[in-house]
C-alpha positions, -999 to 999 in steps of 0.1 A, spaced: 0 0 0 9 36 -8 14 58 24 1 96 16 36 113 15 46 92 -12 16 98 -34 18 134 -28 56 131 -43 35 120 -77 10 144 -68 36 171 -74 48 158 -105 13 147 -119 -10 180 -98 -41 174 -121 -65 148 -105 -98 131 -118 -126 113 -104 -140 109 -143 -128 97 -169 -144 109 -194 -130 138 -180 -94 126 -183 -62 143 -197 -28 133 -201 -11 132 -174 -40 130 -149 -41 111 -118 -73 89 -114 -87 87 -85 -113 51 -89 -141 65 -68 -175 38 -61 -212 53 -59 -244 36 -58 -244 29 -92 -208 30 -107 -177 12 -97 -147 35 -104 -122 6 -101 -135 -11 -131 -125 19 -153 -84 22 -142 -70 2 -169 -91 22 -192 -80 54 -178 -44 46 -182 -53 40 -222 -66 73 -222 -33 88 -212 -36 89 -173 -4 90 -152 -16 68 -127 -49 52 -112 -57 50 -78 -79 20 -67 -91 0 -39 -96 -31 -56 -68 -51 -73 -67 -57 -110 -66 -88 -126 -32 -79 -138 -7 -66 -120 3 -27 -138 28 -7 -125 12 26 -127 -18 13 -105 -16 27 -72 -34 5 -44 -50 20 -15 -71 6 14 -102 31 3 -97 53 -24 -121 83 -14 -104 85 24 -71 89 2 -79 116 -19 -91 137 17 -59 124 32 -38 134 -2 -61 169 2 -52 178 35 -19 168 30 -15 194 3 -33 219 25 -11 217 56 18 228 27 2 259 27 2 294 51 -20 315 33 -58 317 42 -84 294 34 -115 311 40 -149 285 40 -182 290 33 -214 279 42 -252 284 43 -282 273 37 -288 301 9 -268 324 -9 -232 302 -4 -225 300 -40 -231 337 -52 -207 346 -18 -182 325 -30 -179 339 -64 -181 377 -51 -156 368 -21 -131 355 -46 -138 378 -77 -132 407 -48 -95 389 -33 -88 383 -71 -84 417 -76 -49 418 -54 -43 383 -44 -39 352 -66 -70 333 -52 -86 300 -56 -121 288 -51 -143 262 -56 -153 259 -93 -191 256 -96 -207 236 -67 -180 212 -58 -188 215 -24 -190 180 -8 -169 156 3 -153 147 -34 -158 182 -44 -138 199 -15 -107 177 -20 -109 180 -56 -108 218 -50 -83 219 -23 -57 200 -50 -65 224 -74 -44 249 -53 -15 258 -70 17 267 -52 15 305 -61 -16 305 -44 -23 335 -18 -56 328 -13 -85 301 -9 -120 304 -8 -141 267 -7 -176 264 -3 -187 239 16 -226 222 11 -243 201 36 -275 181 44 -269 163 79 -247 175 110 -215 164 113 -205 175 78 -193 199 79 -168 193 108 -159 164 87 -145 191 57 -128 212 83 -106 183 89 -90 188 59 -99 219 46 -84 234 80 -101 271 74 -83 302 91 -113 322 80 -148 314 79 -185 327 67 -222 312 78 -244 331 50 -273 322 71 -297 294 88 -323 289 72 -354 262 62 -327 235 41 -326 201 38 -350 198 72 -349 161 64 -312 163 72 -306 186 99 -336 175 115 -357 208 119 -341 244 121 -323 241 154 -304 211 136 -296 231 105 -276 259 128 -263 233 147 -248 216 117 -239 249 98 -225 261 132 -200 234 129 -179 260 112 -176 283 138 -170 252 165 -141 246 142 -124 286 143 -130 291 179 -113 260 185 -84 270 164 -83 307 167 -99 313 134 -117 347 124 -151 348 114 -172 371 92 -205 374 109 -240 393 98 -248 410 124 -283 414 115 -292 378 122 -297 374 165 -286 337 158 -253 343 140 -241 365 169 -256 340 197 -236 312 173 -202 326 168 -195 334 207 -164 332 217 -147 333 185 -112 348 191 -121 377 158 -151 382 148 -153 409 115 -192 422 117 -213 434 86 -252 442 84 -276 475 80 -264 489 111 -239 488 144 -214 461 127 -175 468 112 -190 474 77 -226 487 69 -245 488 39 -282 493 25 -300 488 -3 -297 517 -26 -322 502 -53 -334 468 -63 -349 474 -95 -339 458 -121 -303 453 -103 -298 454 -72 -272 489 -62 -256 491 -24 -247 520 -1 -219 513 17 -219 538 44 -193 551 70 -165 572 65 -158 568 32 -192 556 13 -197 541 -19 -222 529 -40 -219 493 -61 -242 488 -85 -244 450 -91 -259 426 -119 -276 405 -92 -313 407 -87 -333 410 -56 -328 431 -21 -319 389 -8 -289 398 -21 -277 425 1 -258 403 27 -238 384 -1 -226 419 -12 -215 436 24 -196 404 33 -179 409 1 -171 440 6 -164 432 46 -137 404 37 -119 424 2 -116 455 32 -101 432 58 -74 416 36 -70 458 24 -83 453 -14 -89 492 -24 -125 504 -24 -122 509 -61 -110 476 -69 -140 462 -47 -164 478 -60 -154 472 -98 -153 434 -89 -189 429 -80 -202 452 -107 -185 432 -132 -195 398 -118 -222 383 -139 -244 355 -125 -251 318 -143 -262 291 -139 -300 295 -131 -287 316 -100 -308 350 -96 -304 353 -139 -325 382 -152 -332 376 -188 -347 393 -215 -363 374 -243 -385 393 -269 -407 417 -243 -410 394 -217 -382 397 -191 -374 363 -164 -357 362 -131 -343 326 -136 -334 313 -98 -338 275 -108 -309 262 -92 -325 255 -60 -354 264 -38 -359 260 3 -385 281 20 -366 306 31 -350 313 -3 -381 307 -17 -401 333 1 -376 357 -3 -375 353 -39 -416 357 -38 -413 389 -15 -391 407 -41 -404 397 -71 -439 412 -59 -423 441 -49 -411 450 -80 -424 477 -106 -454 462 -130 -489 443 -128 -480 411 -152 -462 390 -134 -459 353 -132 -448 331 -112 -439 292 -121 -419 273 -91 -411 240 -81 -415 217 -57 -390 221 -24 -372 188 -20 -357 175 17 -379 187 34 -387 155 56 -424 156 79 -427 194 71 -428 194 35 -463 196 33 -465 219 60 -433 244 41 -454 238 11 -488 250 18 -471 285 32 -459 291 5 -493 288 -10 -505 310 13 -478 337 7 -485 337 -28 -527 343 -26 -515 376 -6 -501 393 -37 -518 397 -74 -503 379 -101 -514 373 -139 -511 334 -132 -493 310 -111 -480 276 -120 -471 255 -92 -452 223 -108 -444 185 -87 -430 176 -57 -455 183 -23 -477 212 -46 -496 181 -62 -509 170 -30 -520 199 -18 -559 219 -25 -550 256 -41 -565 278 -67 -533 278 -94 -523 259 -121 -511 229 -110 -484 208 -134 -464 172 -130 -432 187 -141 -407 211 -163 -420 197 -194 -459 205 -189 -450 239 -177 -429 248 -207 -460 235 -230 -485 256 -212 -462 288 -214 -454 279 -252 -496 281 -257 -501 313 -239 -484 338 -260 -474 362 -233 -460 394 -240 -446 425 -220 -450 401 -188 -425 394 -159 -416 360 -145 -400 345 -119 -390 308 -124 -379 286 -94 -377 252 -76 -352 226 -62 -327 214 -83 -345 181 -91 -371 196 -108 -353 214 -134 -373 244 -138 -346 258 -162 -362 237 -187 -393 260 -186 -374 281 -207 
């Protein structure tokens, strides 16, 4: 068996790795991962053909081959490998978590430290327990920065990534109503997301904290640093300036600027001032703060605001939990115009509250005016409301197709299983 500090010696000769290999370059090592349905072991020989350095595996091929590495478990390996290659580093490594709003803070975060430091970050939403190592090697040695977002669904998961992502710095967007079935209600969410903070005070780390939210401030106690941001009484202040069609911040204090950003919705004013709260910390000028989040463009279904003939869509089809959800209802009713609609998907993870979660939203909706509603799968079908009610993506993107809409506004939203992208 290969012990860690000799595969990081190939590591450093061969630094790109791969879980996928149709993914595969020269010169890659392969890492044979198992799942459910897949057994990555069965695919070595196949990735050496296709030009890999190495493979990695946890089950012995038929035949011996001298550029198959064997391990005793091939995915504990790569976390070892990962926070091997982490420990060779004294730079920070700054981790975020949330139940809403992670990804966009990531990418403003590390557009922001981009503008002075050479900074890497999680690309897309590798965020679990293959996604963070894979991110964590991608660190090059010129590296001055590291930003890694970290998703999660039960407790203990996060502690588990702190383990090897070892985070000087960390952020908790928020606490909110995600993956209930999980966490096991809301206390369990902030109990599993506060595994974070558990991790800095316990290693002197420093943590970015809105102040707005009561429980952030009751969770990060005893921190050794704690940087504060919000509306009002925290390091860093901000407001929202104007939310229409963008949403433009105030930062206030003694030297106040204004960013106007391409993100939609007021939801997005915390992502923003935490932004700006970490680039001022590690002294990024204002200027070059404020030019990094007015040139950062959203994608991929996250908060998109699209134009297509005289209709205009907020696309936020990436995911959906109550709270997002009802934030992104809230905002889009407050916004200028009478036609609006809305089409949104079911909420998924949810566990016994799910038809509970579901059903306020209903009721949120029947307190504003809209030109139509399509609610589409999941826990909507089992519930008794006045709206449209559709089995999936596909039947909703029919029934828009037949109306002929024009000069209308719609928001489109729902967990990532339901794919409301496809609406469009």
């Amino acid at each position: 068996m290969i012990t860690i500090p000799e595969l990081y010696k190939i590591y450093q000769q061969y630094p790109s790795v791969q879980t996928d290999t149709r993914a595969l370059k020269a010169g890659d090592l392969y890492f044979a991962l198992k799942g459910p349905n897949f057994n990555g072991n069965d695919f070595a020989l196949a990735a050496l053909d296709a030009g890999a350095a190495y493979a990695i595996v946890d089950e012995p091929p038929a035949s011996p081959n001298e550029n198959i590495l064997i391990v005793e478990d091939v995915l504990s390996t790569l976390q070892h490998l990962a926070k091997h290659h982490r420990e060779q580093f004294d730079i920070p490594f700054i981790a975020i978590t949330g139940s809403n709003g992670k990804t966009t803070t990531k990418e403003l975060v590390s557009t922001v430290l981009a503008a002075r430091y050479r900074t890497y970050t999680t690309q897309g939403n590798l965020n679990n327990h293959i996604g963070i190592p894979l991110t964590i090697l991608r660190v090059k040695p010129d590296a001055e920065m590291a930003v890694i977002e970290m998703g999660a669904n039960h407790q203990k998961e996060i502690e588990s990534y702190c383990l090897y992502t070892l985070p000087t710095h960390g952020i908790i967007t928020n606490a909110g109503k995600a993956h209930l079935e999980g966490f096991g209600g809301i206390e369990g969410v902030r109990k599993g997301k506060g595994e974070l903070f558990d991790y800095l005070r316990a290693h002197n780390g420093t943590a970015f904290v809105m102040w707005d939210y009561d429980y952030l401030q009751e969770m990060s106690k005893g921190i050794e640093k704690i940087i504060t941001y919000g509306t009002a009484n925290a390091s860093i202040t901000g407001t929202v300036a104007q939310s229409e069609p963008f949403l433009s911040v105030s930062i206030t204090g003694s030297q106040p600027f204004t960013i106007n950003s391409k993100l939609v919705g007021a939801y997005n004013l915390p992502n923003i001032l935490v932004a700006v709260t970490v680039g001022k910390y590690f002294d990024v000028p204002d200027e070059d703060i404020r030019t990094s989040i007015e040139n950062y463009t959203p994608s991929n279904s996250r908060s998109q605001l699209m134009t297509i003939g005289s209709n205009s869509y907020i696309l936020d089809a990436y995911n959906a939990n109550p709270s997002s959800m009802r934030a992104a209802i809230d905002n889009f009713a407050s916004l200028k115009g009478s036609d609006k609609v809305l089409m949104l998907g079911g909420m998924m993870e949810l566990g016994p509250e799910s038809l509970q979660e579901h059903q306020q939203i209903i009721d949120l909706i029947k307190k504003y005016n809209w030109k139509a509603v399509v609610l589409v799968g999941g826990d909507f079908r089992k519930l008794d409301h006045p709206f449209i009610s559709m089995e999936n993506a596909a039947a909703a993107k029919e029934w828009l197709s037949a109306q002929q809409f024009q000069h209308t506004s719609f928001l489109i939203k729902g967990s990532r299983s339901m794919q409301m992208e496809k609406v469009l």
